[in-house]
N, C-alpha and C positions, 0 to 999 in steps of 0.2 A: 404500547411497545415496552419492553424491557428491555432494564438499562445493564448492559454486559459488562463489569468491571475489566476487561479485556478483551480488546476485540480485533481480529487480522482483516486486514483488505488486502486480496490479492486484484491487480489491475494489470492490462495489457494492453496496449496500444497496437493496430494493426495497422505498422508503416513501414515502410523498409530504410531505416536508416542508420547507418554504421553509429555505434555508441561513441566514439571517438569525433563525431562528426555532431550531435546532439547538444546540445547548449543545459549541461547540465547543472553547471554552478551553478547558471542564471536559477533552476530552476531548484536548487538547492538552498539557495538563499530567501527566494518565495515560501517554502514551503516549511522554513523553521516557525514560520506566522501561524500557517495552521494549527485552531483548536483544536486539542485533543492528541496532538499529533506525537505520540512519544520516538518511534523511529522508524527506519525506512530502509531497506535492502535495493538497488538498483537491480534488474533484469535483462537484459539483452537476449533474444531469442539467437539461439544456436542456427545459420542458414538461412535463418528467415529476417533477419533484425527487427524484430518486433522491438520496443521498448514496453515495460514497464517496471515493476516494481512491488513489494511486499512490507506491507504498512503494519506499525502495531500504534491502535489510538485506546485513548483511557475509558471509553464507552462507543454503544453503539451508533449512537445518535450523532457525534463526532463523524467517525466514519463514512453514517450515512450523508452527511450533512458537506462532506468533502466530495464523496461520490458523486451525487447529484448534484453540486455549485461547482468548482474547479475544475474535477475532471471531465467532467462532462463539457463542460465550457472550453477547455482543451482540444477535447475529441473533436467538437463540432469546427472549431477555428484550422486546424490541421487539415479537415476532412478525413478525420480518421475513426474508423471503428473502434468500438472501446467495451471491451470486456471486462467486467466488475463483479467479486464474489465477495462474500463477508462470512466471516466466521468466531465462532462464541470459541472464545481463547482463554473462558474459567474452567469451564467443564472436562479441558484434555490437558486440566493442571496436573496431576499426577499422574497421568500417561507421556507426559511431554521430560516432566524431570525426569523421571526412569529411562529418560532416552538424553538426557543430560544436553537438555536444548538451552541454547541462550538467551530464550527468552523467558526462562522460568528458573532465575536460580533461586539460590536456598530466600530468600524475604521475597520473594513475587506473589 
């Protein structure tokens, strides 16, 4: 496996639960522990209240290593479906700053 010096997890919970209703702190304060873990976007699906979220960890192995311990562990406690993608976030470094994204400023 190769180790991605940047890497996006996009995850989505398929539940129907209004975000204002979600115990998020709680699940904010768990998740400053996660290795790897540099930052986190909350998601609310539009109509559907899906929860999730769009992660940036410092490799891939991180990532994977969240995916498959917590969320998953999550999903299955909930009874909820869980949707997990990963993505190499070195390679779309000078496509991302041309697009003057905040996850790639000037030292990233």
């Amino acid at each position: 496996m190769t180790t991605q010096t940047k890497t996006f997890l996009y995850a989505e919970f398929q539940v129907s639960i209004p975000f204002d209703d979600f115990a998020w702190m709680e699940a904010n304060s768990a998740m400053q522990q996660i290795p790897g873990l540099v930052n986190k976007t909350w998601l609310s699906g539009i109509s559907t209240n899906s929860i999730g979220g769009f992660y940036q960890f410092d490799t891939e192995e991180n990532a994977r290593s969240y995916a498959e311990g917590l969320l998953a562990d999550f999903a299955k406690s909930a009874s909820a479906s869980l949707t997990v993608r990963l993505f190499d976030g070195s390679v779309v470094l000078e496509a991302s700053r041309g697009m003057n994204s905040p996850y790639y400023g000037a030292n990233a």
